[in-house]
C-alpha positions as CSV (number, residue, x, y, z in Angstrom):
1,X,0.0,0.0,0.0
2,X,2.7,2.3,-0.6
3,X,1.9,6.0,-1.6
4,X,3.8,9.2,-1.6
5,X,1.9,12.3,-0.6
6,X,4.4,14.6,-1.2
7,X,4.1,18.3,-1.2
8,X,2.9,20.5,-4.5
9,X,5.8,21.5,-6.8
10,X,4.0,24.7,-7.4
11,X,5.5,27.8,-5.2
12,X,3.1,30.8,-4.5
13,X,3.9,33.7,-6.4
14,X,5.0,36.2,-3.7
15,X,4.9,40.0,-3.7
16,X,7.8,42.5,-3.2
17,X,6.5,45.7,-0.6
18,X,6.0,47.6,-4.1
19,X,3.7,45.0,-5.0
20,X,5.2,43.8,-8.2
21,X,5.9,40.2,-8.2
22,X,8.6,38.5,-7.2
23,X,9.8,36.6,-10.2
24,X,12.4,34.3,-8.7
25,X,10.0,32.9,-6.1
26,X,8.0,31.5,-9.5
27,X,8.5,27.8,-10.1
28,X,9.4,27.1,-13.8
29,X,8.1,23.4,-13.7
30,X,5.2,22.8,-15.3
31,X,2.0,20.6,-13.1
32,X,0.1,18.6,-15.0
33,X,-3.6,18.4,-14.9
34,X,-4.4,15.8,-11.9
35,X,-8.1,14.6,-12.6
36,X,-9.1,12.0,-9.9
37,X,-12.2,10.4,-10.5
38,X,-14.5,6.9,-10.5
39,X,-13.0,3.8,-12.3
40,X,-15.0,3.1,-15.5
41,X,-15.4,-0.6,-17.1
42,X,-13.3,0.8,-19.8
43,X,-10.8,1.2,-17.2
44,X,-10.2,-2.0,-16.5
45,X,-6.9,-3.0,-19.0
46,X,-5.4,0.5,-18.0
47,X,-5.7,-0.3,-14.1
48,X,-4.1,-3.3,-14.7
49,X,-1.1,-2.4,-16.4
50,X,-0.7,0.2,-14.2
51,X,-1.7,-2.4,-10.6
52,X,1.1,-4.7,-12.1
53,X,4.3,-1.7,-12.4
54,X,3.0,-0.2,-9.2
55,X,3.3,-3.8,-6.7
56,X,6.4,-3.8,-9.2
57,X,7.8,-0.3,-7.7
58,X,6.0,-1.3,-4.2
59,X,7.0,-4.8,-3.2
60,X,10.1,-5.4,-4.7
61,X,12.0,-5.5,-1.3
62,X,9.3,-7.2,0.6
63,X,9.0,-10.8,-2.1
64,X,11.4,-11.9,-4.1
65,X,11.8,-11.2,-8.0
66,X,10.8,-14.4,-9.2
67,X,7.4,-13.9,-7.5
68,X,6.9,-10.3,-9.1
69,X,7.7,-12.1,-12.3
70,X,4.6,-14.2,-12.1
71,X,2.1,-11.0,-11.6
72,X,0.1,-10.5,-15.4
73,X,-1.0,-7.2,-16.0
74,X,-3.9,-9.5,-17.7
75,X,-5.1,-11.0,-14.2
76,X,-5.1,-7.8,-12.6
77,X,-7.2,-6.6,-15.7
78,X,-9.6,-9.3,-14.8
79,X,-9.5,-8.3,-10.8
80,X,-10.4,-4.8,-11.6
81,X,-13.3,-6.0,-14.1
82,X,-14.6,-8.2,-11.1
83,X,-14.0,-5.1,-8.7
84,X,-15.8,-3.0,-10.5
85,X,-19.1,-4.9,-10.2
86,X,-18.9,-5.1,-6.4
87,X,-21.8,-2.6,-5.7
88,X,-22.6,1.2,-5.0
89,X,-20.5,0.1,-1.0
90,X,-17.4,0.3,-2.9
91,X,-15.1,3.2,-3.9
92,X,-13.1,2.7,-6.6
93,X,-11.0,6.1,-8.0
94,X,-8.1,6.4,-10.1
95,X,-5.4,9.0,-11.0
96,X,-5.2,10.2,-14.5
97,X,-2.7,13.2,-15.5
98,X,-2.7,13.8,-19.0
99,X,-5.6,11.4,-19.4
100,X,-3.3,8.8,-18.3
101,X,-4.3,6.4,-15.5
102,X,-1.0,6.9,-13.0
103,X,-2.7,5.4,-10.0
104,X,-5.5,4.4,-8.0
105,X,-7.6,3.5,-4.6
106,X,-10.8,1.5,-3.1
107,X,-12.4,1.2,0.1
108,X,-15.5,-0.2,1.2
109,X,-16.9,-2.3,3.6
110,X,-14.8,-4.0,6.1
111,X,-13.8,-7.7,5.5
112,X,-12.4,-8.7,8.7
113,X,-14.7,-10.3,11.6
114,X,-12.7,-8.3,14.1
115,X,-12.7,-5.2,12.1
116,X,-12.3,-2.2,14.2
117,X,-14.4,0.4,12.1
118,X,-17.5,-0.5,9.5
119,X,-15.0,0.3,6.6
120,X,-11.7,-0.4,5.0
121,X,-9.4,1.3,2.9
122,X,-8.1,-1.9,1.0
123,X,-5.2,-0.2,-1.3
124,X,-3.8,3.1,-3.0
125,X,-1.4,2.5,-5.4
126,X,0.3,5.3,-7.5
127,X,3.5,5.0,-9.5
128,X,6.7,5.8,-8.4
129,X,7.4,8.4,-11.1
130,X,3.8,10.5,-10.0
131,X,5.0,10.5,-6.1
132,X,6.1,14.1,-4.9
133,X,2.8,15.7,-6.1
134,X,0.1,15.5,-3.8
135,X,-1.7,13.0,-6.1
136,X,-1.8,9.6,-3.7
137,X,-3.1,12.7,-0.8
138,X,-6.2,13.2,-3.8
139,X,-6.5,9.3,-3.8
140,X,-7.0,8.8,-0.3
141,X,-9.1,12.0,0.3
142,X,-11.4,11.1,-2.4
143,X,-11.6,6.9,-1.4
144,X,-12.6,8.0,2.3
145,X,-12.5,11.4,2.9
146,X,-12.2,12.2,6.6
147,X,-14.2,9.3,7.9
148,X,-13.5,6.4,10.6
149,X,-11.8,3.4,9.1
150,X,-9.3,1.2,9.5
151,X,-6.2,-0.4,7.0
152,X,-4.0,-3.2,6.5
153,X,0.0,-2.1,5.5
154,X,3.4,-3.7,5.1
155,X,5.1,-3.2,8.0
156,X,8.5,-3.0,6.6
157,X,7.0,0.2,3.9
158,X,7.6,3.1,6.4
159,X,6.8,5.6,4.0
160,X,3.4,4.2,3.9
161,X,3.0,4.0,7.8
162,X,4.2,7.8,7.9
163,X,1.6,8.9,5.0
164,X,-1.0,7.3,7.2
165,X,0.2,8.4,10.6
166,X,-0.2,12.3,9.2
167,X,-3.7,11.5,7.9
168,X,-4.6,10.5,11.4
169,X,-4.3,7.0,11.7
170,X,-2.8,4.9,14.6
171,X,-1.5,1.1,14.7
172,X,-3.6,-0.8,17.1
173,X,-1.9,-3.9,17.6
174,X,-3.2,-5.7,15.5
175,X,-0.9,-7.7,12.9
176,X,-0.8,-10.4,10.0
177,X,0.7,-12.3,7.5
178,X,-0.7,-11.9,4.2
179,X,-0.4,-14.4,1.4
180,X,0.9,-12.5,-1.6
181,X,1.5,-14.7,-5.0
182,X,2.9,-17.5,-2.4
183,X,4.6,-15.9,-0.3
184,X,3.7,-14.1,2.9
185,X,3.8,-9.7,3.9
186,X,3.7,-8.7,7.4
187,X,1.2,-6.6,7.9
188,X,-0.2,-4.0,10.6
189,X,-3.7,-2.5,11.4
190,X,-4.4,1.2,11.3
191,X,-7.6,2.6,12.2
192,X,-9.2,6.6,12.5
């Protein structure tokens, strides 16, 4: 569940006392468009491509290589078609810049007996060259805004934890091992 929130590359334009501008504070990068918005079934190729280079970028130091080698952008395809028909409980949004899908998120309702809130965020996903920008913040705001739920993450993917913890989340002890294409992810709750 890695994501980078990141901080805008944009730099407000700041005024001298004479009230002309102050061209050097300007930043000369150019932001692309971010639209964030619901998945569509035509999405569904697009997600996976982009589901497959993202646990790529993600969980390359958590399983080994020969396990990432057996993850099809093709089966992920076919999760996201089957995700996509879940029902109006589930949020599904992705990240497009320059009409490009660069990443993604869903929520819905909690899958654990023990859950500690009525929903979960199950995954954000946003590739590594589209972290820095604010855009996995976007994701998460618009998969579950400011309400109470509760996550599973990698332990070992402190970036992660961090992005949580300053979104207002805390671990509460709880703690698993996830099967992941045969092998196994340690991972901790987080609940708001």
């Amino acid at each position: 569940m890695r994501t980078l929130s990141g901080h805008s590359s944009r730099r407000p334009i700041s005024s001298t006392t004479a009230g002309r501008v102050n061209l050097s504070a300007m930043s000369t990068e150019v932001v692309a468009e971010v639209v964030i918005r619901p998945v569509r079934d035509s999405d569904a190729e697009a997600l996976g491509r982009v589901h497959a280079q993202c646990w790529h970028e993600d969980y390359d130091e958590l399983v080994s290589a020969a396990t990432l080698e057996n993850l099809s952008p093709r089966r992920m395809a076919e999760l996201w078609t089957h995700w996509m028909g879940q029902g109006d409980d589930f949020t599904h949004v992705a990240a497009l810049v320059d009409g490009e899908i660069v990443g993604f998120a869903g929520a819905g309702p909690a899958r654990d007996d023990d859950a500690p809130r009525e929903r979960e965020l199950f995954f954000i996903h946003l590739l590594d060259a589209h972290h820095g920008h604010g855009i996995g913040q976007k994701l998460f705001d618009a998969a579950v805004g400011d309400g109470s739920v509760y996550l599973w993450v990698p332990s070992a993917n402190e970036h992660a934890v961090h992005f949580y913890e300053r979104n207002g989340f805390t671990a509460d002890g709880g703690a698993h091992d996830e099967p992941f294409l045969g092998e196994t992810i340690h991972e901790v709750r987080m609940v708001r």
